[in-house]
C-alpha positions in Angstrom: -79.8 59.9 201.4 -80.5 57.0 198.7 -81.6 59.9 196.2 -79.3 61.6 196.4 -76.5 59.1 195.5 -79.0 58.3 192.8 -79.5 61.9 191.1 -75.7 61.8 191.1 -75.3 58.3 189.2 -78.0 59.9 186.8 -76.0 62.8 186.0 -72.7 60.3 186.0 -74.1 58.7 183.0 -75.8 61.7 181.4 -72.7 63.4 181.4 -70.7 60.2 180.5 -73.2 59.7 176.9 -73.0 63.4 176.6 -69.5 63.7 176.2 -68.8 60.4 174.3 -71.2 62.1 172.1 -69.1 65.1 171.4 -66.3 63.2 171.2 -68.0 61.3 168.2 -69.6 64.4 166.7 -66.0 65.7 166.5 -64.0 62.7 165.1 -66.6 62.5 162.8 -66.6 65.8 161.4 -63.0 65.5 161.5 -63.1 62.6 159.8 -65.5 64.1 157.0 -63.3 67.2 156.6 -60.2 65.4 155.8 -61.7 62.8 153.7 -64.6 64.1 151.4 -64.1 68.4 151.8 -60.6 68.5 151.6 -60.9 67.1 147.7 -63.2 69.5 146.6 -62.5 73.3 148.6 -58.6 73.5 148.7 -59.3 76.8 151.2 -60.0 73.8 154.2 -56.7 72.3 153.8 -55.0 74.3 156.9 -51.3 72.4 155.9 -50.7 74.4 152.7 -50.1 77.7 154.6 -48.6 79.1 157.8 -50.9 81.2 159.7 -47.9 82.1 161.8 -44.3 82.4 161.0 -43.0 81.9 164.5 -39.3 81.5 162.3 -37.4 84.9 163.3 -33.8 83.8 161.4 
C-alpha cells in the first residue's frame, strides 16, 4: 500500500513542475511578444484590428 501512496506523490510533483513549467513557458513568451516583437512586425499587434465586429447597430 506504501507504493502506492508513493507513485501518487511522484506524479503530484511531476505534474506540479510540469505545469508551473508551462505556465512559465507561456508568460514568458508572452512577455517576449509584447515587449521585443511587437516593435519590429506590426502584423503581432492583435489590438489594432477587430477580428470580429460583434457591433450589429
Amino acid at each position: 500500500m506504501e507504493m502506492i501512496a508513493e507513485e501518487r506523490l511522484e506524479s503530484l510533483k511531476a505534474g506540479l513542475i510540469g505545469g508551473l513549467s508551462a505556465g512559465l513557458a507561456f508568460l514568458i513568451t508572452t512577455v517576449v511578444n509584447g515587449l521585443l516583437l511587437n516593435q519590429y512586425f506590426s502584423i503581432l499587434n492583435i489590438n489594432q484590428f477587430q477580428l470580429i465586429n460583434l457591433q450589429f447597430c
